[in-house]
C-alpha positions in Angstrom: -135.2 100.3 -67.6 -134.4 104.2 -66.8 -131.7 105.8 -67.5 -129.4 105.9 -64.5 -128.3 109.5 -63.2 -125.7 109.8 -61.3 -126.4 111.6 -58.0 -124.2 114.2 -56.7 -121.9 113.8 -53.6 -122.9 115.8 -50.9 -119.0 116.4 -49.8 -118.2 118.4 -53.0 -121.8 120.3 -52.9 -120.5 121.9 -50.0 -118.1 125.0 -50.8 -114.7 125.0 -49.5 -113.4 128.9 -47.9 -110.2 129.7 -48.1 -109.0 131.6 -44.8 -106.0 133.8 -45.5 -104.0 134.6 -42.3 -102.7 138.0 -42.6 -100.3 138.8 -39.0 -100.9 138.0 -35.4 -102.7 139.8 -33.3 -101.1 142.8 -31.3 -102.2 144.5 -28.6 -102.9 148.1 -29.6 -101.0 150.7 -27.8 -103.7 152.4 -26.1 -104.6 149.5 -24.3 -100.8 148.8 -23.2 -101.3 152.4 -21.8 -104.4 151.7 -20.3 -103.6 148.5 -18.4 -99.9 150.2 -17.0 -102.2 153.1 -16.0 -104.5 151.3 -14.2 -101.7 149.4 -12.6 -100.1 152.6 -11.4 -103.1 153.8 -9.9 -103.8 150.9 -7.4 -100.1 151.2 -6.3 -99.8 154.6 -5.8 -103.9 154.8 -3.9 -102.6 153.2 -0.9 -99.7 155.5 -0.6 -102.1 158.2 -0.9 -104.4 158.1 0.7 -102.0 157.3 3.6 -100.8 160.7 3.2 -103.5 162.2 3.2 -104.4 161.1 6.9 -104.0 163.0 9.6 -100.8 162.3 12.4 -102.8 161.8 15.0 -104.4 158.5 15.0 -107.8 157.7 16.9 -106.9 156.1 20.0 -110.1 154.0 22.0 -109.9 154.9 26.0 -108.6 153.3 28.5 -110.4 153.0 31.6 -108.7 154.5 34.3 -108.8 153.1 37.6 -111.5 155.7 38.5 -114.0 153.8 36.4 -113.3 149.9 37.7 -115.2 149.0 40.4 -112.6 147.5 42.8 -113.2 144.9 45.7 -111.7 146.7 48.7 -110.5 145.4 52.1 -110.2 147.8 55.7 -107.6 147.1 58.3 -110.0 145.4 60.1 -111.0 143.1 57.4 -114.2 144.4 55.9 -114.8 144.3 52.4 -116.9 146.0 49.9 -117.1 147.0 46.3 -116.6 150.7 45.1 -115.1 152.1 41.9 -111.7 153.1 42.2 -110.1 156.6 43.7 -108.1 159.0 42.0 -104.4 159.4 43.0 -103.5 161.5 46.4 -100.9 164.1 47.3 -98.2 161.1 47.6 -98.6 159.6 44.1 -100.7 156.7 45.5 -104.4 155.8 45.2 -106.7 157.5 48.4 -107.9 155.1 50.4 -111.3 154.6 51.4 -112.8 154.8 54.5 -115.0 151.7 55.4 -118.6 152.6 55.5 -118.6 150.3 59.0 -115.6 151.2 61.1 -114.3 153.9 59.6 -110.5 153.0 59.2 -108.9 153.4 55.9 -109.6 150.9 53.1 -107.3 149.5 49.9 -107.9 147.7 47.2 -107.8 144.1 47.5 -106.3 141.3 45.7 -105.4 137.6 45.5 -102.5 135.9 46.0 -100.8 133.0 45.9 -98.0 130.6 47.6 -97.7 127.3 46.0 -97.6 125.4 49.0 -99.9 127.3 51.4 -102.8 129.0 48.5 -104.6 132.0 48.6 -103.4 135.1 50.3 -105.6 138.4 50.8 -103.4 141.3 50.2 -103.8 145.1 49.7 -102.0 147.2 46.9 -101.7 150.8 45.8 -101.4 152.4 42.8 -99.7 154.6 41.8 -99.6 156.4 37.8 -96.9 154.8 35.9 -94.9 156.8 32.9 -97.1 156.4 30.2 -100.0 157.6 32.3 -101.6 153.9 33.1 -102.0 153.2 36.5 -99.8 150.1 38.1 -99.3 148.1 41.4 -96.5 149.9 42.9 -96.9 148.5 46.5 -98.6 145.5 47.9 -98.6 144.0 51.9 -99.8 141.3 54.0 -102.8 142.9 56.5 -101.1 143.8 59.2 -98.2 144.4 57.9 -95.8 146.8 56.1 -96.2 147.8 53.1 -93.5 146.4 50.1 -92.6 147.5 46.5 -94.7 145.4 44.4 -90.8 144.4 42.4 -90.2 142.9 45.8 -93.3 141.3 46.3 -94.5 139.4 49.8 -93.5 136.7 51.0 -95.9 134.0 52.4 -96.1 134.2 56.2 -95.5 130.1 56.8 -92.8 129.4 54.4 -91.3 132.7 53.3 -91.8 131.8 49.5 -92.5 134.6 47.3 -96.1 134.9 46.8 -97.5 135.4 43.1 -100.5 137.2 42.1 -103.9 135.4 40.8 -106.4 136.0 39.2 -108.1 132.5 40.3 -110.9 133.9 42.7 -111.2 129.4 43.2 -107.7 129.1 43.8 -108.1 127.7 47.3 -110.9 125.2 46.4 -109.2 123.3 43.8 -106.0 122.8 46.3 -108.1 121.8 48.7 -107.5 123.9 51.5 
């Protein structure tokens, strides 16, 4: 019979390294600098720039009531479209002449009573303080005109009529 060797174990052939911690790691202090730097930066570029714009902000325009095309209703009950006028000697908007009958014309709009619907009325404008035009009177046709913070009054029940934008109004009440 042969001899008999021994064979070597593979777990010792293998060679054991010795790792010698030294300290922890530390952040160096150029990078501290760095990061606090950076920081800083994208705080402070808001505020800058900020600065740096001018007062006067862009501001889009308003239309004016010049450039809306208004429906618009004579004393004798025509109605047509036309942009709006410009405002007159008295602080109100011009009125139009009608096209048929020649009599003056106002702009038109709808409102309601709750118990009677829809109501044709007439306003004028007038400029407000910041320069934007606004309802300042309002009647019945045919009748006198009223502030528009005293408003009309329907001519059945004497409630106060309100203003709507609902061209249907009278249609889904069934009148």
């Amino acid at each position: 019979m042969p001899p008999v060797t021994p064979q070597p174990h593979r777990a010792s052939s293998t060679r054991r390294r010795t790792v010698r911690i030294v300290k922890r790691r530390t952040t160096s202090r150029a990078t501290t600098i760095s990061l606090a730097l950076a920081v800083v930066a994208a705080l402070l570029l808001p505020v800058v720039w900020r600065l740096w714009q001018s007062e006067e902000a862009v501001r889009p325009h308003k239309r004016s009531l010049a450039d809306a095309v208004l429906t618009w209703r004579c004393e004798k009950g025509h109605l047509f479209r036309a942009k709006g006028h410009t405002f007159g000697v008295d602080g109100f908007t011009d009125a139009r002449i009608c096209w048929r009958c020649g009599e003056p014309a106002y702009p038109s709009a709808q409102y309601v009573c709750p118990v009677h619907g829809a109501y044709e009325v007439t306003v004028r404008f007038a400029e407000g303080e910041d320069g934007v035009e606004i309802v300042s009177q309002i009647r019945l046709t045919g009748r006198e005109w009223v502030s528009s913070e005293e408003g009309v009054r329907c001519p059945r029940c004497n409630r106060q009529l309100e203003y709507s934008k609902d061209p249907l109004i009278d249609l889904r009440r069934g009148h």
